[in-house]
Structures are given as C-alpha cells and as structure tokens.
C-alpha positions as protocol buffer text, in pm:
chain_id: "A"
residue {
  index: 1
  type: UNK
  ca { x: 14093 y: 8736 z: 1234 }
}
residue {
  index: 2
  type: UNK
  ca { x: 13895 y: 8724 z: 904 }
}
residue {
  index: 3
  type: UNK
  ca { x: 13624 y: 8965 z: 855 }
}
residue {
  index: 4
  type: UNK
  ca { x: 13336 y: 8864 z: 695 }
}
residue {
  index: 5
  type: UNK
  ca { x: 12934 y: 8997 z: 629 }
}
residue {
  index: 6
  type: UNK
  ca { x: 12706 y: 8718 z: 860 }
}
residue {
  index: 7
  type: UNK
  ca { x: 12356 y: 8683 z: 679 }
}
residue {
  index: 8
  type: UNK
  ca { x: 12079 y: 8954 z: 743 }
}
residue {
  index: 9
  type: UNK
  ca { x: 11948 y: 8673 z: 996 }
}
residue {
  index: 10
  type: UNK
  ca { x: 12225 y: 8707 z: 1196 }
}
residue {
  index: 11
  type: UNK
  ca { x: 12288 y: 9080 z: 1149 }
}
residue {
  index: 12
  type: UNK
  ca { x: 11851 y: 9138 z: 1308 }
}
residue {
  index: 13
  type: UNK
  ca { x: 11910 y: 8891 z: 1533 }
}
residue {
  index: 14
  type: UNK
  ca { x: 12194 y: 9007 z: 1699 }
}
residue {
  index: 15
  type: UNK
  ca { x: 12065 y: 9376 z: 1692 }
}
residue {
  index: 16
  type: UNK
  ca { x: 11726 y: 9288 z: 1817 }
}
residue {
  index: 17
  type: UNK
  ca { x: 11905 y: 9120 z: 2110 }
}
residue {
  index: 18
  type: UNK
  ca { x: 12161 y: 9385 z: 2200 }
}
residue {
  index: 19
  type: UNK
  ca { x: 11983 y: 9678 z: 2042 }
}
residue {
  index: 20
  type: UNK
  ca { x: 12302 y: 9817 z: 1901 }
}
residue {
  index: 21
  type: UNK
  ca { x: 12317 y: 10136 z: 1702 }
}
residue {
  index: 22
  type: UNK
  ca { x: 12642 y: 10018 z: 1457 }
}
residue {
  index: 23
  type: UNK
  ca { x: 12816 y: 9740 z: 1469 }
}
residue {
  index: 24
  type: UNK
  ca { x: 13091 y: 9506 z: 1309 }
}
residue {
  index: 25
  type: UNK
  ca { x: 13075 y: 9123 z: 1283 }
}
residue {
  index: 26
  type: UNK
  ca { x: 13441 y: 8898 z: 1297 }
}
residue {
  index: 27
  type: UNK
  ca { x: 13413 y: 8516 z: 1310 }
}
residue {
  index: 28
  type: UNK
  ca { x: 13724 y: 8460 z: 1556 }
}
residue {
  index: 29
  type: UNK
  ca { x: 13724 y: 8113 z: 1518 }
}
residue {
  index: 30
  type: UNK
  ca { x: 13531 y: 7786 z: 1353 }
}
residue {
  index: 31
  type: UNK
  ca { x: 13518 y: 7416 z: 1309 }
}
residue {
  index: 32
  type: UNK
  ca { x: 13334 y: 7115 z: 1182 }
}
residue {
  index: 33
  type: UNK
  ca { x: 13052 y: 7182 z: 1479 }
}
residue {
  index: 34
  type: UNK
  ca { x: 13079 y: 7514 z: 1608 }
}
residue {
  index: 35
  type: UNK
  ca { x: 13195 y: 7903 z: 1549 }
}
residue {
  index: 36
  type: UNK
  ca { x: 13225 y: 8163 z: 1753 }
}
residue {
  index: 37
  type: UNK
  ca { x: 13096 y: 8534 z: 1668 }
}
residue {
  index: 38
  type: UNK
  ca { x: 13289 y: 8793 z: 1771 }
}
residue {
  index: 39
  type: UNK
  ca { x: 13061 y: 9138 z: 1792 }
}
residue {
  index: 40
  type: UNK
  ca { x: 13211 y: 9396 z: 1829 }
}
residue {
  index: 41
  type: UNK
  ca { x: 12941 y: 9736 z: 1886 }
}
residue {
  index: 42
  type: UNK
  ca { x: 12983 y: 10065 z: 1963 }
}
residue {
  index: 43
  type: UNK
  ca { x: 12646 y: 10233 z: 2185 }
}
residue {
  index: 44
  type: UNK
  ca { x: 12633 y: 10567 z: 2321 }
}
residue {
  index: 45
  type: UNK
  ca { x: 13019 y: 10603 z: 2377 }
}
residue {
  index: 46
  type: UNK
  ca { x: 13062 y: 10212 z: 2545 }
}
residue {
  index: 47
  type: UNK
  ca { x: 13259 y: 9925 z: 2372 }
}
residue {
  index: 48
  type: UNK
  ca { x: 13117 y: 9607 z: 2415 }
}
residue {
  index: 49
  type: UNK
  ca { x: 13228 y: 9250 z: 2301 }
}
residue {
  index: 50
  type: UNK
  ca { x: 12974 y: 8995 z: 2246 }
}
residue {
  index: 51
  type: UNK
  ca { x: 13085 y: 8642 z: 2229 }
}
residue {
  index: 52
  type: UNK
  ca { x: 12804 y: 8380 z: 2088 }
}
residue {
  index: 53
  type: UNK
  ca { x: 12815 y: 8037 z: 2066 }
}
residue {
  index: 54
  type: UNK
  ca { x: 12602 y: 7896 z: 1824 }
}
residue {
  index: 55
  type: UNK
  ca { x: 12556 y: 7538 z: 1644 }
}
residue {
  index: 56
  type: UNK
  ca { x: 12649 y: 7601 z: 1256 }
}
residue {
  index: 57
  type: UNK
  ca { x: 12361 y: 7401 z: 1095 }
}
residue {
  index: 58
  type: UNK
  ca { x: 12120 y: 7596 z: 1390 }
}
residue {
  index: 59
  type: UNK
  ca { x: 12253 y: 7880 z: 1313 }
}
residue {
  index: 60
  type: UNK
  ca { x: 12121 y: 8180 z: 1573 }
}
residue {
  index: 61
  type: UNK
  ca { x: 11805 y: 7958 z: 1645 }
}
residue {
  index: 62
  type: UNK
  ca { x: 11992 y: 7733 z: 1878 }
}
residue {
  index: 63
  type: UNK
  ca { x: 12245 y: 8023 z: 2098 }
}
residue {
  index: 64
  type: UNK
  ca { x: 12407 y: 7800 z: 2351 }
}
residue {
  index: 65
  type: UNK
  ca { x: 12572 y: 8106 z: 2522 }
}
residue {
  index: 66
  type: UNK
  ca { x: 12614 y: 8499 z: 2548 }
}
residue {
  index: 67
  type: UNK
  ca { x: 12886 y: 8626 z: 2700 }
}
residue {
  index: 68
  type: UNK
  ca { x: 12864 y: 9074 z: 2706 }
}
residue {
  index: 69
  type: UNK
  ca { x: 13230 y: 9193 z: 2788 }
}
residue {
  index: 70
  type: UNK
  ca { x: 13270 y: 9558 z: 2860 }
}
residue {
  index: 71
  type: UNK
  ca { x: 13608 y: 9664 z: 2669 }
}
residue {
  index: 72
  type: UNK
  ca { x: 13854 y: 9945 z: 2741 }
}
residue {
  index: 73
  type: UNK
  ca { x: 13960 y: 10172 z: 2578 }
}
residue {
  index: 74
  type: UNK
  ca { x: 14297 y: 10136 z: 2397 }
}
C-alpha cells in the first residue's frame, strides 16, 4: 500500500464526518473510475477502519459508500 497526503478537502471532510482526533490516510487501491480510501484513525483508545468509495472526478462530494470497521488489536 502506497501512502500518500489526500487534499485538505478530503483530510476536513473526512474528520468532520468521523470526528477523529489523528488520523492517517492510505489509498489501498485505484483505477480509471474509482479509488478506495483506506482511513485508518485512532479515537480515545479504539481502532477504526474507514473504507470510502468515492467517484475520482467527484471527489468526496459524490461518497457512494461508508463502511466503519472496528479493528483489533494486533
């Protein structure tokens, strides 16, 4: 997985939404229509996985899907 910094669109966005405290963006995948976010966030002790699906030229404007994960500890 590549890391890479998403606009400061994305970045409010995405905090607005999940009202996280810190947090670290990885595209996990992309193509010609769509990519998928990977967010990973850390909030008062829980790890949580954020998957959005987004159209690229819509950017966060047009979300087609949020999917929160709780993740465990490794």
């Amino acid at each position: 997985m590549q890391k890479t910094k998403l606009p400061q669109s994305y970045r409010q966005i995405l905090e607005k939404y999940c009202q996280i405290i810190a947090c670290r963006f990885i595209i996990v995948h992309k193509n010609i229509f769509n990519f998928i976010i990977g967010y990973k966030a850390e909030k008062m002790g829980s790890h949580f996985l954020i998957i959005m699906t987004a159209n690229r030229n819509q950017a966060c404007k047009n979300i087609k899907n949020t999917e929160i994960k709780k993740q465990t500890r490794r």
